[in-house]
C-alpha positions as CSV (number, residue, x, y, z in Angstrom):
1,X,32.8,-30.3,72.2
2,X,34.2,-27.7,74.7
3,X,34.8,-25.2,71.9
4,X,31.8,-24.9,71.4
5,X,29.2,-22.9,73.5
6,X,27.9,-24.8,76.5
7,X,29.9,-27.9,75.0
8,X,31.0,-29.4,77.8
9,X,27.3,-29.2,79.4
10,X,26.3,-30.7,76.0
11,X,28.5,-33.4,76.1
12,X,27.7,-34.7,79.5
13,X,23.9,-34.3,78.6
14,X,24.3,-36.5,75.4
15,X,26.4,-39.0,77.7
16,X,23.8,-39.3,80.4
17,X,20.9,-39.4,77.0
18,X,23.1,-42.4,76.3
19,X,23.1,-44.0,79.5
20,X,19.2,-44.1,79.6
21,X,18.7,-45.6,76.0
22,X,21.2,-48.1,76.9
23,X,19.3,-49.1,80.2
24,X,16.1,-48.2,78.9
25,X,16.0,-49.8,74.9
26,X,13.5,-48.4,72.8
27,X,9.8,-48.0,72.9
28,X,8.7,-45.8,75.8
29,X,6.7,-43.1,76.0
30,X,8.7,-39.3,75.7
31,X,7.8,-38.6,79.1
32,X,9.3,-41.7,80.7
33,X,12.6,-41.1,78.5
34,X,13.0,-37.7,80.3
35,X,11.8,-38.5,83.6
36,X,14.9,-41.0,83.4
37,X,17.2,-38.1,82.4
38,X,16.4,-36.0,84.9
39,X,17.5,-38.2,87.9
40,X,20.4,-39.7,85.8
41,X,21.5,-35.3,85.2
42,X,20.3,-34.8,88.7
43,X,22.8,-37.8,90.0
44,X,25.7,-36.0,88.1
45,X,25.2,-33.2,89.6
46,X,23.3,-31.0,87.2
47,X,20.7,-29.0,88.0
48,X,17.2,-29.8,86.3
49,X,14.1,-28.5,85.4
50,X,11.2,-30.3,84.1
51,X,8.3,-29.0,82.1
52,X,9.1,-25.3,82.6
53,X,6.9,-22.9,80.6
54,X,8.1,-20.1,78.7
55,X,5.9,-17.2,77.5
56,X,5.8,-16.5,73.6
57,X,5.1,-12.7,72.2
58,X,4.1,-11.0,69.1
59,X,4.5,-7.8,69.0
60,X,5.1,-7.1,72.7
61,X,1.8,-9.2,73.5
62,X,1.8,-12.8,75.1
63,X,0.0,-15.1,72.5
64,X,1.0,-18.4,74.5
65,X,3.4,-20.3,76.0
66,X,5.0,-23.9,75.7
67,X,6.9,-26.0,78.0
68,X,10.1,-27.1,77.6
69,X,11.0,-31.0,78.3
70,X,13.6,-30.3,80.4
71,X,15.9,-27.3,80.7
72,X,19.6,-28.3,82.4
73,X,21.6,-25.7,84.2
74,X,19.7,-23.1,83.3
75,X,21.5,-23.1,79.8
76,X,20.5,-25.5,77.9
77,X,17.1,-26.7,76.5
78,X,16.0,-30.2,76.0
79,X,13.5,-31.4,73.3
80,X,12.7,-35.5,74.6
81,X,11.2,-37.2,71.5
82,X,10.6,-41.2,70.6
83,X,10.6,-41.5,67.2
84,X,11.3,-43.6,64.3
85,X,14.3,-40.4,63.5
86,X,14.5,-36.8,64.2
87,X,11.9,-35.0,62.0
88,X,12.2,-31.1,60.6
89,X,9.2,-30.3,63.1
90,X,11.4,-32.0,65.9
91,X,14.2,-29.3,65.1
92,X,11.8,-26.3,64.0
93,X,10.2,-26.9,67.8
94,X,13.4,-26.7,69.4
95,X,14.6,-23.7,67.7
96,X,11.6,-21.6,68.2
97,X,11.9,-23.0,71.7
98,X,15.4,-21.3,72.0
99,X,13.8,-18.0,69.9
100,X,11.4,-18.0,72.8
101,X,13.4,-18.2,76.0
102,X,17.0,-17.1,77.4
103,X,18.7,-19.8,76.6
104,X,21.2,-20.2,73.1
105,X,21.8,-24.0,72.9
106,X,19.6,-27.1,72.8
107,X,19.6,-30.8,71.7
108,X,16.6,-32.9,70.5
109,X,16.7,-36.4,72.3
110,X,15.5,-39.2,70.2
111,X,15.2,-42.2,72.4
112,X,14.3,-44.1,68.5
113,X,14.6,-47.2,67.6
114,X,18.3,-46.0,67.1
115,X,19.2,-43.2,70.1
116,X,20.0,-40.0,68.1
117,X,20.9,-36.2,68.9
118,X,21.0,-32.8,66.9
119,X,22.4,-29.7,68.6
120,X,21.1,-26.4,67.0
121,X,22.2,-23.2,68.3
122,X,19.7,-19.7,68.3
123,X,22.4,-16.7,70.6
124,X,20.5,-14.1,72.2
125,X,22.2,-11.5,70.1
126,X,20.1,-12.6,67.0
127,X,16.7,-12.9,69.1
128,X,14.1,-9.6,69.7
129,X,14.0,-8.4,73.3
130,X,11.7,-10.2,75.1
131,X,9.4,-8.6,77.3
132,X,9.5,-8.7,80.9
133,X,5.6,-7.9,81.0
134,X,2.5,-8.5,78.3
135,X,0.3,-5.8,77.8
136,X,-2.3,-8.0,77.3
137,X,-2.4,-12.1,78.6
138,X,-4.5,-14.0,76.8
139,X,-5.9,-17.2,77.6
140,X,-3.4,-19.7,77.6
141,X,-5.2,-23.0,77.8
142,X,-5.4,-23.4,74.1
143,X,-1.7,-21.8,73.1
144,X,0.3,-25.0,75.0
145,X,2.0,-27.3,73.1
146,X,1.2,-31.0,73.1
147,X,4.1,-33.0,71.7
């Protein structure tokens, strides 16, 4: 994976994703899964963020925000689900995630009944500039996600 962008961050993301499910098993709750993940990345020596909001516009106007699971290294984005498998939604989240925000890689996690992975990809070169200011905030308490 290190030809590819961020692969080697990637790659020792999906190893420590594996790690978990194999201590772990099947049938928690999300949040547990990537509580886990952060102090497993955090004991490797990667630098993690949990539950970090990023701002969505339209049109130069904040409509809302969502937070991300966990975001590792500042580069990549993690989607933590716990699923039967990874659905469309699961990847149409993640990629609006990475429309959203700075960073171009991330991975849905799918602590399932079998542990699976997808990667997608969204470079900044193909995303609108993002504001650094709204006009106009609106109220955010109904724009958050709840997955």
């Amino acid at each position: 994976m290190s030809n590819l962008l961020h692969g080697e961050l990637t790659e020792a993301v999906i190893n420590a994703f594996y790690h978990v499910y194999n201590t772990l098993g099947y049938g928690f709750l999300p949040s547990v899964y990537a509580k886990s993940l952060a102090i497993t990345l955090n004991k490797r020596g990667l630098t993690v963020s949990s539950r970090v909001p990023v701002k969505v516009f339209f049109e130069g106007e904040q409509v809302g925000y969502f937070h991300a699971d966990l975001i590792v290294s500042d580069k990549l984005v993690l989607l933590v689900t716990s699923t039967e498998t990874i659905s469309g939604a699961a990847n149409s989240q993640l990629i609006n995630y990475l429309r959203a925000s700075p960073q171009e890689v991330g991975l849905v996690l799918n602590f399932g009944v079998t542990p699976e992975f997808s990667r997608k990809v969204f470079t900044n070169d193909r995303k609108p500039p993002l504001p650094r200011t709204s006009k106009k905030n609106t109220d955010d308490t109904e724009n958050t996600d709840q997955h």
